[in-house]
Every structure is written in structure tokens, then in C-alpha cells.
C-alpha positions in Angstrom: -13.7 -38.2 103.9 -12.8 -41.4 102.7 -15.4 -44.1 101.1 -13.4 -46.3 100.2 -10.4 -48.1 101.3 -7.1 -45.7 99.9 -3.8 -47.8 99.5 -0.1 -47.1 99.1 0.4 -45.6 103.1 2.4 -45.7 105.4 2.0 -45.0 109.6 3.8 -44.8 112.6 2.0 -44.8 116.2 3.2 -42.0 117.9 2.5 -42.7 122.2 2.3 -39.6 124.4 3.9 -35.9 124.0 7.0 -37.6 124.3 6.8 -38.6 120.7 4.4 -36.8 119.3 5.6 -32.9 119.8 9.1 -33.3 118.5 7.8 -35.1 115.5 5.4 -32.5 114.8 7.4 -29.2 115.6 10.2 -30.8 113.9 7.9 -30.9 110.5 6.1 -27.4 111.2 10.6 -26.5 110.9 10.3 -28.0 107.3 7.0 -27.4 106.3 7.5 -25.3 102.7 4.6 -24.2 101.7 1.5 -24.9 103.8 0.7 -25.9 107.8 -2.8 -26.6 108.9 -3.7 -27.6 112.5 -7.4 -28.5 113.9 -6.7 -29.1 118.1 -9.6 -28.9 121.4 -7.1 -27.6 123.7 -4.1 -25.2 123.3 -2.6 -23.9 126.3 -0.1 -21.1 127.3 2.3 -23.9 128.9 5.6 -25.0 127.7 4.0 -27.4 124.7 2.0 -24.3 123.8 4.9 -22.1 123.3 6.6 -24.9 121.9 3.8 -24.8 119.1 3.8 -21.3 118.8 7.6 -20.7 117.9 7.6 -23.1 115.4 4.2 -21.7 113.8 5.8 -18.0 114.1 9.4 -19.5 112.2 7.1 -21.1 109.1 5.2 -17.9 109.0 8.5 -15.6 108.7 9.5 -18.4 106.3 6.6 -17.5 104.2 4.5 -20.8 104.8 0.9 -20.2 104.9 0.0 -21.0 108.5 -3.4 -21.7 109.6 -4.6 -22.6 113.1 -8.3 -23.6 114.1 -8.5 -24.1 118.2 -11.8 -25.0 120.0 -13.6 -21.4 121.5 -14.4 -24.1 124.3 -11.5 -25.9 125.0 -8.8 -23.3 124.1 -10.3 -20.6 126.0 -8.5 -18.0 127.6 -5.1 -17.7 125.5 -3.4 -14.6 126.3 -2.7 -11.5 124.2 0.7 -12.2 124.1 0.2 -15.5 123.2 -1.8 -15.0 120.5 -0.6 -11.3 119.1 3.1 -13.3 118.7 1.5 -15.4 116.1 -1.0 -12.7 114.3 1.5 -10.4 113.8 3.7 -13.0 112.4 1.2 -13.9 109.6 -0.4 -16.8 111.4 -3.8 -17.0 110.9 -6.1 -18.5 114.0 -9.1 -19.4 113.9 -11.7 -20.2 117.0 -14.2 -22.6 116.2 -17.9 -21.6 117.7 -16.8 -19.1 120.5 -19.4 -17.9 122.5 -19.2 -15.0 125.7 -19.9 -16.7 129.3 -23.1 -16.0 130.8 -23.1 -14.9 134.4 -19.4 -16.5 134.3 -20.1 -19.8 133.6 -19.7 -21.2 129.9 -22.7 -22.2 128.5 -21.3 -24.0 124.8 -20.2 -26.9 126.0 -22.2 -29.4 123.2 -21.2 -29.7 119.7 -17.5 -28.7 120.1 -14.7 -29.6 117.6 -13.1 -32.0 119.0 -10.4 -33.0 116.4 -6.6 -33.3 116.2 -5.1 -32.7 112.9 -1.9 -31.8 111.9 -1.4 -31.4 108.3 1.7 -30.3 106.3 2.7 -29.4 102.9 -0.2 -31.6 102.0 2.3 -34.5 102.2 2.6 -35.2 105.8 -0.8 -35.6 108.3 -0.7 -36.6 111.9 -4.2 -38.0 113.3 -4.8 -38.8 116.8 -6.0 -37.9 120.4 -3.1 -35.7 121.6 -3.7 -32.0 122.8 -1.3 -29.6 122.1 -0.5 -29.2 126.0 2.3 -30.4 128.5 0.0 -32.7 130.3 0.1 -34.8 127.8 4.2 -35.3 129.1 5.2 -38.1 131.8 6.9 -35.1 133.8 4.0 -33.2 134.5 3.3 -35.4 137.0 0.3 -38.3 138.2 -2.2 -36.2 136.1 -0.1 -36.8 132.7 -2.0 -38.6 130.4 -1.8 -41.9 128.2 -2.3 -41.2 124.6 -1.5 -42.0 120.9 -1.1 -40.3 117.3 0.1 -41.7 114.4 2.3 -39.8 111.5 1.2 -40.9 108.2 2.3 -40.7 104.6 0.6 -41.5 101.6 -2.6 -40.9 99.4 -4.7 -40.7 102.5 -2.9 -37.5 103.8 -4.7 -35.8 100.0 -7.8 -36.8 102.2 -7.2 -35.6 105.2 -5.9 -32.2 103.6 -9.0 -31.8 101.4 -10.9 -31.8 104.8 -8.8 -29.8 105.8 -8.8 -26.7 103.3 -13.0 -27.4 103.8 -12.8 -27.0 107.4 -11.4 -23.5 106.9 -14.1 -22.7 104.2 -17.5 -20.7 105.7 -20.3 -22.8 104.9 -21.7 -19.7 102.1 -18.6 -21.1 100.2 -19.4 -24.7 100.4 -20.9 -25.8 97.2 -23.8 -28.0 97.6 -22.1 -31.3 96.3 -19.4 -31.2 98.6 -16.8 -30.1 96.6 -14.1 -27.4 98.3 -12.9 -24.5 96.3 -9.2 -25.5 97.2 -7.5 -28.0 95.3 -6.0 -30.6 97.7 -2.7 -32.5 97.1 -2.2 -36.0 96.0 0.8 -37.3 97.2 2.1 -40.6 95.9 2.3 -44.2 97.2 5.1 -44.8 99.7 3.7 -48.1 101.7 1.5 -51.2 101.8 -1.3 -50.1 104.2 -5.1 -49.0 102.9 -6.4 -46.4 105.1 -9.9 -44.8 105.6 -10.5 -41.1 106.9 -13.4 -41.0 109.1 -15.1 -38.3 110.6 -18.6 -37.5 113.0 -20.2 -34.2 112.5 -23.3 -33.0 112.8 -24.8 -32.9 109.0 -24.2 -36.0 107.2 -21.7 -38.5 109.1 -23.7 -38.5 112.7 -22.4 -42.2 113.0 -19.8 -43.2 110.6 -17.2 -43.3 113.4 -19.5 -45.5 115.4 -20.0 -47.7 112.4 -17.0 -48.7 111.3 -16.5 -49.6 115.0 -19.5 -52.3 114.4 -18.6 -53.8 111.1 -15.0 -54.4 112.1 -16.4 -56.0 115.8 -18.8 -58.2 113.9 -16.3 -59.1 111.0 -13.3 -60.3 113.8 -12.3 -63.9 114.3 -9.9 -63.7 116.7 -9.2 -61.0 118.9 -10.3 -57.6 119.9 -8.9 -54.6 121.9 -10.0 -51.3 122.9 -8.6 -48.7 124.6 -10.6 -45.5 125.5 -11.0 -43.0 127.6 -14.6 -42.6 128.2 -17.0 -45.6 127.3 -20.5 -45.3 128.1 -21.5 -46.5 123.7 -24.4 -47.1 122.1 -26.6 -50.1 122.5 -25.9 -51.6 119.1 -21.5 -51.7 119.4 -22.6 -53.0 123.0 -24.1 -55.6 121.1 -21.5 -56.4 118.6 -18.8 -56.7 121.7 -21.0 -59.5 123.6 -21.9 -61.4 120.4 -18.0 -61.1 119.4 -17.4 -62.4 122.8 -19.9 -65.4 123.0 -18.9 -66.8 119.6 -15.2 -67.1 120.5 -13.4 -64.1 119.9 -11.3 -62.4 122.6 -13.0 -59.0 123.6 -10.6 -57.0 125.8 -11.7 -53.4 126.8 -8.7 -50.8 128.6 -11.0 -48.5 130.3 -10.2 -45.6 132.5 -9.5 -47.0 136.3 -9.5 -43.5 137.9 -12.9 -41.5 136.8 -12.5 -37.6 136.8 -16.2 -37.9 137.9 -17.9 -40.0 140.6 -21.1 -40.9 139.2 -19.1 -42.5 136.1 -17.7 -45.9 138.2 -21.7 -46.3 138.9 -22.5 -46.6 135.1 -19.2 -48.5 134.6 -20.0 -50.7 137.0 -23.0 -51.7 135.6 -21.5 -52.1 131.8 -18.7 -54.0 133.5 -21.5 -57.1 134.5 -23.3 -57.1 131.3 -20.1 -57.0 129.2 -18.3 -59.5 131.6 -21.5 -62.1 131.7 -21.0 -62.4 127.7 -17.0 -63.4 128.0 -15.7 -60.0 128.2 -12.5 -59.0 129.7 -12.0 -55.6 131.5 -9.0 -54.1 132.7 -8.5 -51.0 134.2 -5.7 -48.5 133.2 -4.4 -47.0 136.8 -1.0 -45.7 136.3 -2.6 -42.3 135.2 -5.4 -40.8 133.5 -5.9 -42.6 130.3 -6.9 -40.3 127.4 -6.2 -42.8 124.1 -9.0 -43.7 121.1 -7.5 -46.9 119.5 -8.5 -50.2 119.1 -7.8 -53.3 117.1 -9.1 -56.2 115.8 -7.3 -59.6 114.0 -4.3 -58.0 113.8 -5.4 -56.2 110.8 -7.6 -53.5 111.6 -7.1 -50.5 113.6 -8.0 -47.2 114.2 -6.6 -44.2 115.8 -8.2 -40.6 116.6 -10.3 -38.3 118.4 -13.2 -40.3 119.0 -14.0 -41.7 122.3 -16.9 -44.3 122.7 -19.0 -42.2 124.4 -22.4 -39.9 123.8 -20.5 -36.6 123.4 -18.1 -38.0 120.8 -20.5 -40.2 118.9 -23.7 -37.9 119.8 -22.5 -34.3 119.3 -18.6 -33.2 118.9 -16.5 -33.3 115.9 -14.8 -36.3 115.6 -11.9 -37.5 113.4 -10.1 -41.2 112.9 -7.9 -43.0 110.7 -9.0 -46.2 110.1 -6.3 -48.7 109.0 -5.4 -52.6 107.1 -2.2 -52.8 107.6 -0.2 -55.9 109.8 2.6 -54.2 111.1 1.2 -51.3 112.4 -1.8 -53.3 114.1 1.3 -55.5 115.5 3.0 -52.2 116.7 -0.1 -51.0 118.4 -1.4 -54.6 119.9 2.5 -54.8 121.5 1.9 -51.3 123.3 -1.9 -52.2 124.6 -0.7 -55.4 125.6 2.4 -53.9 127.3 -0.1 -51.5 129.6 -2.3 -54.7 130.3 0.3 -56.5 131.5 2.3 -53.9 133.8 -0.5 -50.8 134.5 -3.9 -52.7 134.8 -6.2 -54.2 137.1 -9.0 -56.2 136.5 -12.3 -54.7 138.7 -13.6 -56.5 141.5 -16.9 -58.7 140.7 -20.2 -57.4 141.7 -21.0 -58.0 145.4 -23.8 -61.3 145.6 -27.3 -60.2 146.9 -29.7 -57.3 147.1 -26.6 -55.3 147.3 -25.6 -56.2 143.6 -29.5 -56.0 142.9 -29.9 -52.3 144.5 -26.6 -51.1 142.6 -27.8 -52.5 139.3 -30.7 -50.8 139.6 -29.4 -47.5 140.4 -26.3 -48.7 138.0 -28.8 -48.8 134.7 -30.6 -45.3 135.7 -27.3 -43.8 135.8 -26.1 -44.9 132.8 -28.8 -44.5 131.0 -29.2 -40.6 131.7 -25.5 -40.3 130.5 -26.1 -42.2 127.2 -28.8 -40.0 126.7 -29.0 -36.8 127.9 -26.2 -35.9 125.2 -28.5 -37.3 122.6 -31.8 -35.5 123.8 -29.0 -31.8 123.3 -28.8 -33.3 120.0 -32.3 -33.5 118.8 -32.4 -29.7 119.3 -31.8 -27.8 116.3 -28.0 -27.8 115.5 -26.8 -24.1 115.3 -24.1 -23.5 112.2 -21.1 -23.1 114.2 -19.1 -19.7 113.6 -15.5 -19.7 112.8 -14.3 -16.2 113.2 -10.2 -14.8 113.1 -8.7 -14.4 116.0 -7.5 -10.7 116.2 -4.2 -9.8 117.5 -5.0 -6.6 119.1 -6.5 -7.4 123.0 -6.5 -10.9 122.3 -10.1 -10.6 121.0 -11.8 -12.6 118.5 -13.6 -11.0 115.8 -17.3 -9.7 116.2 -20.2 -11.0 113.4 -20.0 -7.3 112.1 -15.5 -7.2 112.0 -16.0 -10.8 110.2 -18.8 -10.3 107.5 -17.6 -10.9 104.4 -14.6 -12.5 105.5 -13.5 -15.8 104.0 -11.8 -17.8 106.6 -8.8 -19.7 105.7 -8.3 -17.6 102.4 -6.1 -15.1 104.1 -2.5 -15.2 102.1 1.3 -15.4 103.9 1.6 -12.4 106.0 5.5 -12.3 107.0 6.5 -10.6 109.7 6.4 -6.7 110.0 7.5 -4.4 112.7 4.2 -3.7 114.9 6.0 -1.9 117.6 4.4 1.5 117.9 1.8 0.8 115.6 -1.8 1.3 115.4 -4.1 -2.1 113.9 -4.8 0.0 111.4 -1.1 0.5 110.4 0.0 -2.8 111.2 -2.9 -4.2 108.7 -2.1 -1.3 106.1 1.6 -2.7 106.1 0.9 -6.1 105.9 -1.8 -5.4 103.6 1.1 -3.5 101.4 3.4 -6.9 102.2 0.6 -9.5 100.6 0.1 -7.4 97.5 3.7 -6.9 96.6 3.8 -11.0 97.4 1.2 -11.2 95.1 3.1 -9.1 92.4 5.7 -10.9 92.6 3.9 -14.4 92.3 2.4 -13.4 89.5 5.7 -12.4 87.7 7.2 -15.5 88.4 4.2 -17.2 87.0 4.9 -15.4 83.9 8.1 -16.2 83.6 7.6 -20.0 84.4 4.8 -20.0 81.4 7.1 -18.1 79.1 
């Protein structure tokens, strides 16, 4: 993760699967050498498949293909989903799976919440988009609203140092952070500095949230938010209504159709004490809104994973690009202003009366329970998530026993090998025969190259 301010990049705000899945698939068909993807949510729909022929072609290709899905969100893949791409060479990860308890799943906290797309070590994408087709405008009222941005530059070394760490278990973590991969370092190719920023659950519980402060408190002019799901902290609440009272335009596009009915009770109440400081609301209606950007002065901005709420700031694994950079904060200000101006609303005011005084009453115990009954799961002990291989065979992932000694992420290109009519044990024993002549010949061409 970034601590400083990296320069020399260059970014371009992607806006819905419209833009965002050709653009990747399209550099999965070029990726050379390396692919690593982080996502919440893969599904067996069209998107999905999408995704999963372009992983299979750069496996066949040889590229070392490595996929970490949520066990929460990405639950449920089928074997034929997911045998397509083992047997390929693709390796897949799940990211804290657990079994269901009397049906119902019961790991719902802490989840990795990320969406990273990294290739060749020269090309990251960073943003809120799911690999999924409801994240297209045909799939109807339900499609959602959201932004990634492609990037290029030093800051994709960043991200893909994270991720080659990601994939490490944490017995192969050495205690000052370092990974055992080496990470690329691609060159300069624009003008904007960027920051890598990510939540977790050891030693950057608020670094998302913080860079969220500073850049409220530093702005002069102008701010604008758009998220998904904003019940934050008491402190950024702070640093909007003193942005707000000392002149500076404080806009917030927050979700006008709630997926749950106690939310508009909390909002409701956030609405008056953000309004009664200077400001100004608008609520996204034209369908579910599912961005994580913001903006401030025309200079800063930020695009990711992270919503402004407890579970993302609290508990999940989070990951944003912050960035200093005019023209993309101008691209990114057009679009926001563009859905203000032709998909929002601005929410009623608060009815006068003991009406107002009963719902703000009942307004501040709701939100209060949401803003903290995330953070009470927190102050339990935090489990060390598992990441285990997803097997091929029955769509199964890997028991403790079938992983120990394991090193995820270290598995080598696996290319394609006939599986039909073969045991797992013959299918491994071939591809097992496959990575050690790969190896062989590696090494000879080593040789040769030092010779």
C-alpha cells in the first residue's frame, strides 16, 4: 500500500459493465505473462462466462492465472463452472469459505470485499464493479450504477505487490511486510500522483476513512460524493458539516431506493443534521446505485471498493485508488454532475412537529444500532481468514487437511491437458508431468540467456 503520493500515472474512469468488461476481457486476451483478479461476487451469468473464457484462453496461452473470489459472495459456482477453469491451469482461490449452518450462512462479517484486476504487472483496474451482468443497463430496473478506473503507471507496481501478498498464506508473510514475490515497476506514462489505499483488519482499520477526512477538511471549494450505502463515522460526519458551514459546496449522491426498509429511517435522520449545516442531498433514483467515488477541488478523487458505511470501514476488505490529477477529477465531476442533473431528486424536508420530533427519535436509535452493531462484531477476536484452492473435481474447495502445506498463489502455469476419462489423480499426475517439463525447459532457456 501506498504512503506516499506515487507520480507518473495515468487513469481512465470506466462507468458500468458497459465499459468496464470489454476493457478488462480485452487485456486478460493480451495479458503475457501474469493475470491476477481479487472480486466479492462472481456469478454463472453471461459476465461470468465472459470472464471465464478469457481466463481459460490466457491459461492455454501459458499466462499464470490466478483468481481469488469471496466464499461469501461467490458462493455457489457450479462444477462446470469452475472445473472449465481448473483444468485449464487456472488457479482459484476462495477467500474465508465456511459450510452453512442449518442452511443459513453464518460468515457474513469480515469478507473481502475488493475489486482488483491486475495484469502483466503493467495494467491494474480498481473500482466497485462485480464481475456479474447486473452490473449491465439491459438487465433491467435492478442494473446498477457504478465506476472503475483502468490505470497505468508506477502505482499499478503497488497494487501488484498487494497483489502477489494477497495470495501469500500469512506463515509466508515475513514480519516486516515484505512479500516473497518481486513486484513490477512499470515506468512513468502520465502526470497524475496516485495513492493505493486499503482497510483490513491488522494494521490499516481506517486508512480508507482517513484520507476521506483530510481531503474534506483540506477542500475550498467543492465536494462530491457518491455512495451506495452511507451510514459513516462520527468524525467524516463532522468534517462534511464544518466543510459545509465555512463555504464549501458539500454535495452527497446517496441511494434513493433502499434494498432495506429500516435504512430511509437512519437516512432520514442523517439527511437533517447534514442538511441543517449547508448540506446538499440528492437521491439517485433511476436504479440501484452501487458507485464509491468522490471528489473534492477538482483535484482529488478517489475510486474503489469502499462504501461509507460500518461494514466497509468497520470490518470488510476494502481497496481505493486515491488520486491528484485535474483531468480525471474533471472527467469524473462531469459524470456525477450529469446524474444530479437528469436521475436525482432532492428528499422531502422533515415534517414540522412532534411528528419530526417522534421520527428523530426513533431516527437516531436506528442509526445508531447500524453504525454500531458492525463495530461491536469487530471488537471480537478477528479469526485469520483461510484461503484454500478451489478443486476442480465436484466443485469442492479444499479441506484444512487437502491444503496443509500448500502455498497459495505459488502454483506454476498448468496448460491445458485432456481430463476426459481421467481420474484427479491422473489429471494432477499429467499436469504435474506438464509443470516440470515447463520447468526444464525454463531453466534451459535461462542457461542459454546467461551463456
Amino acid at each position: 500500500m501506498s504512503k506516499q503520493w506515487i507520480p507518473g500515472n495515468d487513469f481512465k474512469l470506466l462507468e458500468n459493465g458497459e465499459a468496464f468488461f470489454p476493457r478488462v476481457f480485452e487485456a486478460i486476451g493480451q495479458a503475457r505473462t501474469e493475470v491476477l483478479i481479487e472480486t466479492f461476487i462472481l456469478f454463472d451469468d453471461k459476465v461470468g462466462q465472459g470472464l471465464r473464457e478469457a481466463l481459460i484462453g490466457a491459461a492455454r496461452r501459458g499466462v499464470h492465472v490466478n483468481l481469488m473470489v469471496d466464499g461469501y459472495g461467490s458462493e455457489g459456482l457450479s462444477d462446470e463452472f469452475i472445473g472449465g477453469m481448473t483444468d485449464a491451469g487456472v488457479v482459484i482461490q476462495a477467500f474465508d469459505p465456511r459450510a452453512r449452518v442449518f442452511g443459513k450462512r453464518i460468515n457474513v462479517f469480515r469478507r473481502m470485499h475488493r475489486k482488483i484486476v491486475v495484469i502483466d504487472g503493467e495494467l491494474a483496474f480498481v473500482g466497485g464493479i462485480n464481475f456479474s451482468a447486473d452490473h449491465l443497463g439491459d438487465f433491467g430496473p435492478q442494473a446498477k450504477q457504478d465506476y472503475s478506473v483502468e490505470i497505468h503507471g508506477p502505482i499499478v507496481g503497488e497494487i501488484h505487490r498487494f497483489g502477489l501478498r494477497a495470495l501469500e498464506p500469512p506463515r509466508r508473510r515475513r514480519w516486516w511486510g515484505k512479500s516473497s514475490h518481486a513486484a513490477s515497476n512499470p515506468p512513468k506514462v502520465g502526470s497524475a500522483e496516485a495513492m493505493f489505499v486499503v482497510r483490513d483488519n491488522h494494521r490499516h482499520h481506517t486508512d480508507i476513512e482517513r484520507h476521506y477526512r483530510a481531503a474534506i477538511r483540506l477542500a475550498r471549494r467543492d465536494v462530491i460524493i457518491a455512495n451506495a450505502y452511507f451510514f459513516p463515522g462520527y468524525r467524516l460526519l463532522r468534517e462534511m458539516r464544518n466543510a459545509a458551514k465555512r463555504g464549501v459546496r458539500v454535495r452527497l449522491i446517496l441511494q434513493g431506493e433502499a434494498d432495506m426498509p429500516i435504512v430511509p429511517v437512519a437516512a432520514r435522520m442523517l439527511y437533517d443534521h447534514l442538511t441543517a449545516a449547508g448540506v446538499q442531498i440528492y437521491e439517485y433514483c433511476e436504479r440501484p446505485l452501487h458507485g464509491k467515488v468522490a471528489s473534492v477541488d477538482d483535484t482529488w478523487s478517489t475510486v474503489g471498493s469502499s462504501n461509507l458505511d460500518p461494514l466497509s470501514l468497520a470490518l470488510n476488505l476494502e481497496a481505493n485508488v486515491m488520486i491528484r490529477d485535474r483531468d480525471f477529477a474533471g472527467v469524473l465531476n462531469e459524470r456525477l454532475e450529469w446524474l444530479i442533473e437528469n436521475h436525482c431528486r432532492q428528499p422531502e424536508p422533515a415534517p414540522p412537529g412532534s411528528r419530526k420530533l417522534r421520527r428523530l427519535f426513533f431516527g437516531v436509535f436506528v442509526y445508531h444500532f447500524l453504525r454500531l452493531y458492525p463495530s461491536w462484531i469487530g471488537w471480537l477476536p478477528a479469526h485469520q481468514p483461510r484461503l484454500q484452492p478451489w478443486r476442480p473435481k465436484d466443485n469442492v474447495i479444499a479441506t484444512d487437511s487437502e491444503s496443509s502445506g500448500k502455498v497459495e498463489g505459488e502454483e506454476e502455469d498448468q496448460p491445458a491437458v485432456p481430463s476426459e476419462g481421467l481420474s484427479r489423480m491422473e489429471r494432477e499426475s499429467r499436469q504435474l508431468k506438464v509443470r516440470d517439463a515447463m520447468r526444464h525447459d525454463a531453466e534451459v532457456s535461462d542457461a542459454r540467456e546467461t551463456a
